[in-house]
PDB file with one MODEL, atoms N, CA, C and O in Angstrom:
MODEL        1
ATOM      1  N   UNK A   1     -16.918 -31.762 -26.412  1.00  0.00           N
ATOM      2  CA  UNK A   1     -16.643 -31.339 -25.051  1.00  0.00           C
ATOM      3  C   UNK A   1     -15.148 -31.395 -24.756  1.00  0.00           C
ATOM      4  O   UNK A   1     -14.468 -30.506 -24.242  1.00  0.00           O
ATOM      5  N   UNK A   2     -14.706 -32.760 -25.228  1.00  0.00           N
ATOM      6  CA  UNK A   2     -12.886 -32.606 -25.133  1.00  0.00           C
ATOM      7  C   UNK A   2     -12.293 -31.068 -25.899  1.00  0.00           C
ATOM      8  O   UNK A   2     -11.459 -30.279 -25.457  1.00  0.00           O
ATOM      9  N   UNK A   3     -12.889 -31.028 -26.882  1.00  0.00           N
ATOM     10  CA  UNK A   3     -12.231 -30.359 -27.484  1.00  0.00           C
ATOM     11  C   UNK A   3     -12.275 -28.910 -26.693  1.00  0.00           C
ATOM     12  O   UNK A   3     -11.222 -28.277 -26.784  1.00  0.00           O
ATOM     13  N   UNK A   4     -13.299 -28.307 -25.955  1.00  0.00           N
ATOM     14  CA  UNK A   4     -13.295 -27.365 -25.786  1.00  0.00           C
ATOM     15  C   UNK A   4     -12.340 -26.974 -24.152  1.00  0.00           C
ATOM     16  O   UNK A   4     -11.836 -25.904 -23.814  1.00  0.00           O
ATOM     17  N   UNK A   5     -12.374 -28.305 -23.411  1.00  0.00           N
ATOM     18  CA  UNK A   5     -11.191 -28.888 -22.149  1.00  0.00           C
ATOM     19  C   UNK A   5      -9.565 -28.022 -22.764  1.00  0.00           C
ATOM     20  O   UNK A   5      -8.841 -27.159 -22.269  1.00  0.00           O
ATOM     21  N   UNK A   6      -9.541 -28.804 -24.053  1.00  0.00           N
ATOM     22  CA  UNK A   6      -8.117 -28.482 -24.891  1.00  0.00           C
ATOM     23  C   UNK A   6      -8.112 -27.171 -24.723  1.00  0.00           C
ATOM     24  O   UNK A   6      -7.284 -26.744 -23.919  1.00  0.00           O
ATOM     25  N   UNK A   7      -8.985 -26.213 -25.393  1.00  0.00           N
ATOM     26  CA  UNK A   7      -8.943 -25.325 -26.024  1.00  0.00           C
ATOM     27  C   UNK A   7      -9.214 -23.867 -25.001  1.00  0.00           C
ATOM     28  O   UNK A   7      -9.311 -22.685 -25.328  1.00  0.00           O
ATOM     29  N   UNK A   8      -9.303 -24.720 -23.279  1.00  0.00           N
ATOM     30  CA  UNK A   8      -9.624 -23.709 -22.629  1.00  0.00           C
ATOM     31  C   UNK A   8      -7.731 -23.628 -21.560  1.00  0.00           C
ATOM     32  O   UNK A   8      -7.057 -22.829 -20.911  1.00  0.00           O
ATOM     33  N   UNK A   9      -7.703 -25.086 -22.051  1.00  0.00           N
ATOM     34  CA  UNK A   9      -6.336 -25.732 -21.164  1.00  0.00           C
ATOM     35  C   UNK A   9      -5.099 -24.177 -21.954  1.00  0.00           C
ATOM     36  O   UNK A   9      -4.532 -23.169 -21.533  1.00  0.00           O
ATOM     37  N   UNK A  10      -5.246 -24.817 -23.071  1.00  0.00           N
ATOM     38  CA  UNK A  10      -4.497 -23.687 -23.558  1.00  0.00           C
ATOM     39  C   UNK A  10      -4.506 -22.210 -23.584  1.00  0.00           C
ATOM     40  O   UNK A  10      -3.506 -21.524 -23.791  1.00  0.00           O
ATOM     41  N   UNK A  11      -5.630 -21.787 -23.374  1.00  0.00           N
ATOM     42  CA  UNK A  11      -5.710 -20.511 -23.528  1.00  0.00           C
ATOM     43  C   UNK A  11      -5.333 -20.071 -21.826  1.00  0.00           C
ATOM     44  O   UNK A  11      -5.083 -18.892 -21.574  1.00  0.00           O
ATOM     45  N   UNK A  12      -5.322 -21.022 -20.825  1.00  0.00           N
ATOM     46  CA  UNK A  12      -5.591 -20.528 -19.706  1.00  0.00           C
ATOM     47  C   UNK A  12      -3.679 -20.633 -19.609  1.00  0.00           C
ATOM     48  O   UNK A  12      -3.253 -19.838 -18.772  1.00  0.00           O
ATOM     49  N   UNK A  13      -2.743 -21.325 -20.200  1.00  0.00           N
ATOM     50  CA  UNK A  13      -1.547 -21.518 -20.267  1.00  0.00           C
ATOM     51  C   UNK A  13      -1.035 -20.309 -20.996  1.00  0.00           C
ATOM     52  O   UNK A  13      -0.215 -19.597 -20.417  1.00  0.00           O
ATOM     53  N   UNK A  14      -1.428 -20.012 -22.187  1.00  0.00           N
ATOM     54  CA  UNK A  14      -0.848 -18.864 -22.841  1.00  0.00           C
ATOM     55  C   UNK A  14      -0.892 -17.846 -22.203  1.00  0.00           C
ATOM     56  O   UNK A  14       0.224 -17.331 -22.261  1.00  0.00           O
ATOM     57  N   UNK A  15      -1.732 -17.109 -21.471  1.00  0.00           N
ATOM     58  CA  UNK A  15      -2.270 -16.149 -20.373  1.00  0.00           C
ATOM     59  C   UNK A  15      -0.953 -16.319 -19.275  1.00  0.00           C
ATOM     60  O   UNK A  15      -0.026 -15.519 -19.153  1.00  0.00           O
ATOM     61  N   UNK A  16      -1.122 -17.417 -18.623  1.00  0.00           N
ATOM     62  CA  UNK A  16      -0.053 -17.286 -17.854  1.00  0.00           C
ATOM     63  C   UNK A  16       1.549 -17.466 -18.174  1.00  0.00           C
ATOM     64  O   UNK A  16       2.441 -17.389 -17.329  1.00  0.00           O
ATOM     65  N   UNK A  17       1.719 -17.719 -19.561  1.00  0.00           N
ATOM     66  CA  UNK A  17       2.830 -17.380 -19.770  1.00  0.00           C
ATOM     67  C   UNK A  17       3.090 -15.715 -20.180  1.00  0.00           C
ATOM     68  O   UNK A  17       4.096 -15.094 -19.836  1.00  0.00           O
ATOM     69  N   UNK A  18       2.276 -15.304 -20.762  1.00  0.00           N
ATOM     70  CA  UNK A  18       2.219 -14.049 -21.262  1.00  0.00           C
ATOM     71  C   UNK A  18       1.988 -13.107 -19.321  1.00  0.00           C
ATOM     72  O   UNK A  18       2.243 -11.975 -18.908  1.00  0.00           O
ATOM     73  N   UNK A  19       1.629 -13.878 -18.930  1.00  0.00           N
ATOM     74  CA  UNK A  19       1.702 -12.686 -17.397  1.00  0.00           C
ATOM     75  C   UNK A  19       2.509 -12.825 -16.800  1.00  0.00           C
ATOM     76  O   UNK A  19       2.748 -11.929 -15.990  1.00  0.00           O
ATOM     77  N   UNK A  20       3.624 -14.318 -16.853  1.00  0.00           N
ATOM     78  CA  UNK A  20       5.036 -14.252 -16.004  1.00  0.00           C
ATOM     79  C   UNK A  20       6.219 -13.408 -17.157  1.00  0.00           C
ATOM     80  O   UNK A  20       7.253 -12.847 -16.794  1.00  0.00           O
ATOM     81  N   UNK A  21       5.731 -13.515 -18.546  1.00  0.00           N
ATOM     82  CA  UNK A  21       6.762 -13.472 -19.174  1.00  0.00           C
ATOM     83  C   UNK A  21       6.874 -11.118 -19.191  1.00  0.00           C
ATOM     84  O   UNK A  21       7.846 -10.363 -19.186  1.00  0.00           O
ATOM     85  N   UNK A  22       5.419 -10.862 -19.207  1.00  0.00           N
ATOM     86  CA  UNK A  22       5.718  -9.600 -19.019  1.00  0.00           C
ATOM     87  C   UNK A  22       6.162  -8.830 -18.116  1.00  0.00           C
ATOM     88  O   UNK A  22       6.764  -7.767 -18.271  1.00  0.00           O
ATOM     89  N   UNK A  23       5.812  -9.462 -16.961  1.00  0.00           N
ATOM     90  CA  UNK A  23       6.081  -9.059 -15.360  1.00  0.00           C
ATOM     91  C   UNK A  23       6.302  -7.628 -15.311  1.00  0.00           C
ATOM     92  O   UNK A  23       5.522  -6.896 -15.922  1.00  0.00           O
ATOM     93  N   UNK A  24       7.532  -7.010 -14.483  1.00  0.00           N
ATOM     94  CA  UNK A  24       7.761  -5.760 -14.239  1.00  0.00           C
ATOM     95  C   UNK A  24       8.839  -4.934 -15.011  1.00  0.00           C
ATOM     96  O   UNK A  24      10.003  -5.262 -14.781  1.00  0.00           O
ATOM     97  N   UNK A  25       8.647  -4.001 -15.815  1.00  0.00           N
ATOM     98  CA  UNK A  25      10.407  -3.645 -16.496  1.00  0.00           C
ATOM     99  C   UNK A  25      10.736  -2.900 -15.816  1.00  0.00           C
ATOM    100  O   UNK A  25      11.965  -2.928 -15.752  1.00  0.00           O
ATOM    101  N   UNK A  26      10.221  -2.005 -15.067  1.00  0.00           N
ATOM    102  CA  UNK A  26      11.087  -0.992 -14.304  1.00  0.00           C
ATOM    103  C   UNK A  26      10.899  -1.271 -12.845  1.00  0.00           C
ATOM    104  O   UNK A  26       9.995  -1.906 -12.302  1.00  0.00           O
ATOM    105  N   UNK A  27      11.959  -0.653 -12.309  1.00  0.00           N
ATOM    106  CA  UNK A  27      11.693  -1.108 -10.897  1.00  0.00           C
ATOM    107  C   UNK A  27      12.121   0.940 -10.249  1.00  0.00           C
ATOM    108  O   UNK A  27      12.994   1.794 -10.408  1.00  0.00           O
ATOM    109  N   UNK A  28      10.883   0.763  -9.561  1.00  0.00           N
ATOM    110  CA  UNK A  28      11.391   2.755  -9.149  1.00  0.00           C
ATOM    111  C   UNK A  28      11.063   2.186  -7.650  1.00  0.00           C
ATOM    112  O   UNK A  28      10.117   1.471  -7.318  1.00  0.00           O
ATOM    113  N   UNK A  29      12.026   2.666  -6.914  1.00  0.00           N
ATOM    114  CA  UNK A  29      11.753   2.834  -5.389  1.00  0.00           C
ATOM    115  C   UNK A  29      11.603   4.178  -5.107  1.00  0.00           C
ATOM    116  O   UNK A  29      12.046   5.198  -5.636  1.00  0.00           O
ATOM    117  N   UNK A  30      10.690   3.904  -3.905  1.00  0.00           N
ATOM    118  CA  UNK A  30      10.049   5.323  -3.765  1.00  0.00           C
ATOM    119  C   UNK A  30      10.176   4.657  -1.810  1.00  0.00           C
ATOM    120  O   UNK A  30       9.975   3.680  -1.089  1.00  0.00           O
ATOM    121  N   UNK A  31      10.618   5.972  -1.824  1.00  0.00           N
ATOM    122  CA  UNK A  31      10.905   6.234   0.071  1.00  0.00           C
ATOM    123  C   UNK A  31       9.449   6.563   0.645  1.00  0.00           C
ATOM    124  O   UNK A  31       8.524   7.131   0.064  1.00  0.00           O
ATOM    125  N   UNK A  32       9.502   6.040   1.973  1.00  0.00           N
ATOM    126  CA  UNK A  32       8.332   6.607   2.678  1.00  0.00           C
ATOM    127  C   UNK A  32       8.313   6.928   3.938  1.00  0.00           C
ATOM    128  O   UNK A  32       8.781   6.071   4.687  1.00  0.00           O
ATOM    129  N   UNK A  33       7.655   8.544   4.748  1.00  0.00           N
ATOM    130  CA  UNK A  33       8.169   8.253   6.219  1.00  0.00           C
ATOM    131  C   UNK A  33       6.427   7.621   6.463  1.00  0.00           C
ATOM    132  O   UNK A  33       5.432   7.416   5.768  1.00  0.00           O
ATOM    133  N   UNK A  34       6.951   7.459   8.268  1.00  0.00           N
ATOM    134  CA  UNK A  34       5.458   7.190   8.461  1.00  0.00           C
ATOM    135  C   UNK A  34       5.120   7.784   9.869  1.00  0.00           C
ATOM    136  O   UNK A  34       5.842   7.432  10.802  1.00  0.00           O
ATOM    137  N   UNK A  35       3.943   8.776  10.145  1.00  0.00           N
ATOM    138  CA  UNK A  35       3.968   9.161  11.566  1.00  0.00           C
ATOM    139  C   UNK A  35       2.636   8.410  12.280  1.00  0.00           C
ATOM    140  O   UNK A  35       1.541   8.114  11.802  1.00  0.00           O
ATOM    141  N   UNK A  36       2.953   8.310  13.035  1.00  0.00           N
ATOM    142  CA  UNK A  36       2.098   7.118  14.196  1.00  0.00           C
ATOM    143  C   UNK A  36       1.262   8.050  15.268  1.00  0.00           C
ATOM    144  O   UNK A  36       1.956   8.844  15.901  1.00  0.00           O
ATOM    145  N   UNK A  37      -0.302   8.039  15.570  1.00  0.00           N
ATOM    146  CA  UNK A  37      -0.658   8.959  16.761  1.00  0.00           C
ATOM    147  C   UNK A  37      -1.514   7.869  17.306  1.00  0.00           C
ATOM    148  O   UNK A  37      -1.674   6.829  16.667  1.00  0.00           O
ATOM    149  N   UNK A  38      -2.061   8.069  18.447  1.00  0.00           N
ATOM    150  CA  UNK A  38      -2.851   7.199  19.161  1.00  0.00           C
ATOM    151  C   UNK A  38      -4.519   7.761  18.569  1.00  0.00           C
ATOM    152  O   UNK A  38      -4.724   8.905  18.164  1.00  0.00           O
ATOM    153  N   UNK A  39      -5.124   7.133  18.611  1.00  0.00           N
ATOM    154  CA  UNK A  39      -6.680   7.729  18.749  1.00  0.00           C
ATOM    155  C   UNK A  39      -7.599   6.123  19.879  1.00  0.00           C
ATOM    156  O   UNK A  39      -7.279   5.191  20.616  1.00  0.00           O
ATOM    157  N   UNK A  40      -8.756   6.736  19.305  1.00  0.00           N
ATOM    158  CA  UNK A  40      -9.704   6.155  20.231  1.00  0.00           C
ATOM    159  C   UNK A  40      -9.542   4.525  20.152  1.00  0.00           C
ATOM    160  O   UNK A  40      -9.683   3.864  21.181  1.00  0.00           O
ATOM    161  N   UNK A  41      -9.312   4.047  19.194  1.00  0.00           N
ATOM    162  CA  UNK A  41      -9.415   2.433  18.903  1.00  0.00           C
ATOM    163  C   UNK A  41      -7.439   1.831  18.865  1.00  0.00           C
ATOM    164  O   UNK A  41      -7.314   0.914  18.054  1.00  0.00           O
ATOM    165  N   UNK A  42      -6.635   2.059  19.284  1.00  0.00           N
ATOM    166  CA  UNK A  42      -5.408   2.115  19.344  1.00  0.00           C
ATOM    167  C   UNK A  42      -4.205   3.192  18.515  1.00  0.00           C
ATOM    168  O   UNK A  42      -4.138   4.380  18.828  1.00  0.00           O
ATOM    169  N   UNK A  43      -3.714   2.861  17.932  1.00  0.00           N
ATOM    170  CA  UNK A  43      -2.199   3.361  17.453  1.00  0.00           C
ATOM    171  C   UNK A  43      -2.698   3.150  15.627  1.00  0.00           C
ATOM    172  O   UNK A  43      -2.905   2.149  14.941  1.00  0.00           O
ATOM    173  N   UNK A  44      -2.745   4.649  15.340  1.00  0.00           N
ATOM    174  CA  UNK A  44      -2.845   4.407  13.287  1.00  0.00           C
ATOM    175  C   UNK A  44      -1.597   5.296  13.342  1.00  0.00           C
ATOM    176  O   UNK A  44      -1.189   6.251  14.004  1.00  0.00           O
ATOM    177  N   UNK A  45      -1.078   4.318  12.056  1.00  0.00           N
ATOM    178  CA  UNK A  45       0.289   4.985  11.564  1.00  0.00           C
ATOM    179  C   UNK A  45       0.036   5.365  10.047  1.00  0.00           C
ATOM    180  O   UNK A  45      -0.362   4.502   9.264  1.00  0.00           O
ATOM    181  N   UNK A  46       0.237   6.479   9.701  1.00  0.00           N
ATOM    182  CA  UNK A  46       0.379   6.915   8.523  1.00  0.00           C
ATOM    183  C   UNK A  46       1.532   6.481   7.744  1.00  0.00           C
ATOM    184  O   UNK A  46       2.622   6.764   8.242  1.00  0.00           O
ATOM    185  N   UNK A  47       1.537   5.670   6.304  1.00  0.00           N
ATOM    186  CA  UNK A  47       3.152   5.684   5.565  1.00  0.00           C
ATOM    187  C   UNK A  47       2.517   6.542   4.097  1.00  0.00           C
ATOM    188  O   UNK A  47       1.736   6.015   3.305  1.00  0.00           O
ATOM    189  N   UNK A  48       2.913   7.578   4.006  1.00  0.00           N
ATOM    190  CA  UNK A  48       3.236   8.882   2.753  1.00  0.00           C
ATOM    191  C   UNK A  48       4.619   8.736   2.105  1.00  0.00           C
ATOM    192  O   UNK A  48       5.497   8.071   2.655  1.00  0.00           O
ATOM    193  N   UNK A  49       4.803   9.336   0.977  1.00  0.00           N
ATOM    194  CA  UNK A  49       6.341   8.828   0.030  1.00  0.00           C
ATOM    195  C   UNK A  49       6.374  10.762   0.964  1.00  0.00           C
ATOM    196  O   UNK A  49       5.559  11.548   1.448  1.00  0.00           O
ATOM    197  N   UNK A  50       7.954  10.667   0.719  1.00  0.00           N
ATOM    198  CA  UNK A  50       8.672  12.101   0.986  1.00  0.00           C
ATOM    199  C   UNK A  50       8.226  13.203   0.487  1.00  0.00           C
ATOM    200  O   UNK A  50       7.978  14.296   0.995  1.00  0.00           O
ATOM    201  N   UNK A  51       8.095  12.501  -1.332  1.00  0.00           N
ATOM    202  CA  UNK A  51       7.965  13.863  -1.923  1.00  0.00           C
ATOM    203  C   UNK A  51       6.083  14.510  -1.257  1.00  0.00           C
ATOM    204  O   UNK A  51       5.429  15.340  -1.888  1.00  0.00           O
ATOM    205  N   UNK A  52       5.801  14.131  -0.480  1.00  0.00           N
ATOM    206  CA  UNK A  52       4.367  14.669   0.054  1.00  0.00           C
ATOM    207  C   UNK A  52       4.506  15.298   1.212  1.00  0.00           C
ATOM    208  O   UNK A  52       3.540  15.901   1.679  1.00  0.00           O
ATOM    209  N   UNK A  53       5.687  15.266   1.852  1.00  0.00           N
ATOM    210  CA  UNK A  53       6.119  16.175   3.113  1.00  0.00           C
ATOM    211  C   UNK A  53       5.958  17.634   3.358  1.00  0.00           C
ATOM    212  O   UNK A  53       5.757  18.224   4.420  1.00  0.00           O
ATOM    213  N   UNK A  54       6.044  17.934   2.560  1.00  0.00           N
ATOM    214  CA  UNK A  54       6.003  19.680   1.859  1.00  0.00           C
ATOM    215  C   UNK A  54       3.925  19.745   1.729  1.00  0.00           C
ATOM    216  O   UNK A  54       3.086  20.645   1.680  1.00  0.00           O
ATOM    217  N   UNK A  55       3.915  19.009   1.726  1.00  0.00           N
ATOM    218  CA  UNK A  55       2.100  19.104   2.056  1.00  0.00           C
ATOM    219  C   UNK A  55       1.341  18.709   3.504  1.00  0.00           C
ATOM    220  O   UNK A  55       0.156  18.910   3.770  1.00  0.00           O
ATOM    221  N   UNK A  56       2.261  18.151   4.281  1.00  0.00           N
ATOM    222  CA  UNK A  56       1.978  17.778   5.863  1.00  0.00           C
ATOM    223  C   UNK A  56       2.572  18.476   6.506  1.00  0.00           C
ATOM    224  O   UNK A  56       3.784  18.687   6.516  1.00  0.00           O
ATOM    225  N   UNK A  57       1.047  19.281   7.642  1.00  0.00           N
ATOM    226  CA  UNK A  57       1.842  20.665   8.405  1.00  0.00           C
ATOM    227  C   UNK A  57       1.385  19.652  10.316  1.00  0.00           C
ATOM    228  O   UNK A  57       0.287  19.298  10.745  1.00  0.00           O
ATOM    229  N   UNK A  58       2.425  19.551  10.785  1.00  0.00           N
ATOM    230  CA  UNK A  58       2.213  18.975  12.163  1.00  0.00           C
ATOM    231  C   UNK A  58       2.913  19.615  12.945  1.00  0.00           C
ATOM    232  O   UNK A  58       4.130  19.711  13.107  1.00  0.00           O
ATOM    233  N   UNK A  59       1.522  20.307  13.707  1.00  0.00           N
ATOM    234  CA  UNK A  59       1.828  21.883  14.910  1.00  0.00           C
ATOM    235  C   UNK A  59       2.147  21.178  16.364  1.00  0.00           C
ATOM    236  O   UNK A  59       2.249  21.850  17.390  1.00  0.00           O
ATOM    237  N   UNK A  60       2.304  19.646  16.332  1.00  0.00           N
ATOM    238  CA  UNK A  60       2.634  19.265  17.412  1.00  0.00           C
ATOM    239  C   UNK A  60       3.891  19.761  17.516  1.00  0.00           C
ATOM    240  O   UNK A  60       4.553  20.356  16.666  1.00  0.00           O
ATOM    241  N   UNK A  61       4.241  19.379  18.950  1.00  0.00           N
ATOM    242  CA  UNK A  61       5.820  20.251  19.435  1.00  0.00           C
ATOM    243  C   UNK A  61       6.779  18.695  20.519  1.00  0.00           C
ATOM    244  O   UNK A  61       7.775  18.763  21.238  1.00  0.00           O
ATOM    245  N   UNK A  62       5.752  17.295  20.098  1.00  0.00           N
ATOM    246  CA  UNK A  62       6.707  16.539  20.618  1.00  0.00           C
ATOM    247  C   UNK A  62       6.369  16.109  21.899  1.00  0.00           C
ATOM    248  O   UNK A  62       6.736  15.052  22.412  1.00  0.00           O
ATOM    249  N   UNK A  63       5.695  16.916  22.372  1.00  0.00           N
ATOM    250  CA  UNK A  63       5.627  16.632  24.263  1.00  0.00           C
ATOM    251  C   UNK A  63       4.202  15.678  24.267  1.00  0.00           C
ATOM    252  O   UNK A  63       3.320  15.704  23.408  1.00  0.00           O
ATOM    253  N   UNK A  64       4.249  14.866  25.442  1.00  0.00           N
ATOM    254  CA  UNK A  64       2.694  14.175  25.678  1.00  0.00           C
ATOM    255  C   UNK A  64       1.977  15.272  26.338  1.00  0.00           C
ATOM    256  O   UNK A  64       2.404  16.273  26.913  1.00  0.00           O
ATOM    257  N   UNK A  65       0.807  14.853  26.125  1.00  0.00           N
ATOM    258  CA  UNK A  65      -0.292  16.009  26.446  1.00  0.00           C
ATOM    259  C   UNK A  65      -1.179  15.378  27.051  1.00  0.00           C
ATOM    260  O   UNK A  65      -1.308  14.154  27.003  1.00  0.00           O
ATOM    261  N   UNK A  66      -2.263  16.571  28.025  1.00  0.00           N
ATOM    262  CA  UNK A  66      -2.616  15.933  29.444  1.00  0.00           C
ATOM    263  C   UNK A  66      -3.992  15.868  28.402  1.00  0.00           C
ATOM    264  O   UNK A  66      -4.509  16.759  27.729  1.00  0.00           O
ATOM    265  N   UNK A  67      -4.298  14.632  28.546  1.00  0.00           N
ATOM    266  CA  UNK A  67      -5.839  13.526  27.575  1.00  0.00           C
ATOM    267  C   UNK A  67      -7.017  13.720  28.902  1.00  0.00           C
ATOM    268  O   UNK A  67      -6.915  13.278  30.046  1.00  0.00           O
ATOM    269  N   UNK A  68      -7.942  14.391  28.406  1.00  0.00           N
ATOM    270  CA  UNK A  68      -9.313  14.384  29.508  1.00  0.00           C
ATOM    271  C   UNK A  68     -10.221  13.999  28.704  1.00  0.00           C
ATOM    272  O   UNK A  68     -10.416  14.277  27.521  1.00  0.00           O
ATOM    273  N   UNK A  69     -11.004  13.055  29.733  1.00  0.00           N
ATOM    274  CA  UNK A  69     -12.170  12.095  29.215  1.00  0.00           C
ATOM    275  C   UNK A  69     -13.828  13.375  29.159  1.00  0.00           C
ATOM    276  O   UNK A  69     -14.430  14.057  29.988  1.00  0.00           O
ATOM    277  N   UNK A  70     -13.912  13.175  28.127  1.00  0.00           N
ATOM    278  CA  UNK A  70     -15.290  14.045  27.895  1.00  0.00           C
ATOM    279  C   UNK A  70     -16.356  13.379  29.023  1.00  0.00           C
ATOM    280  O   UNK A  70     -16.322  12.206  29.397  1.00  0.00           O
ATOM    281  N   UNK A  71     -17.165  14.254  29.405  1.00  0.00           N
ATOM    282  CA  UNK A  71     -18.325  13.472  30.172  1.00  0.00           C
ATOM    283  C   UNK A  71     -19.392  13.438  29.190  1.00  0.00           C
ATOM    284  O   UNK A  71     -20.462  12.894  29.460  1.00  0.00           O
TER     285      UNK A  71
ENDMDL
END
């Protein structure tokens, strides 16, 4: 039973040296905008990287708009 304590001690050490020691080699930053609208349950904000801009078409024009409650 000791022996297998040892033998788990270590393996659970090698693992975590081998996962701090590989970590990250590259580091890429990537930009993001983010647009914010209100809906029914508060405020969702979208964050998309740039290069996806050229795929988001928003026909808003900026102004607040008059909100009527459905009956």
């Amino acid at each position: 039973m000791k022996a297998t304590k040892v033998t788990f001690g270590f393996l659970v050490s090698v693992l975590t040296a081998l996962l701090f020691l590989s970590g990250c080699k590259n580091r890429e930053v990537i930009q993001y905008k983010k647009i914010s609208f209100a809906d029914t349950n508060g405020v969702t904000t979208v964050y998309y990287p740039i290069t996806m801009e050229k795929d988001i078409v928003m026909p808003d024009d900026g102004k607040a708009k008059l909100m009527l409650v459905k009956p």
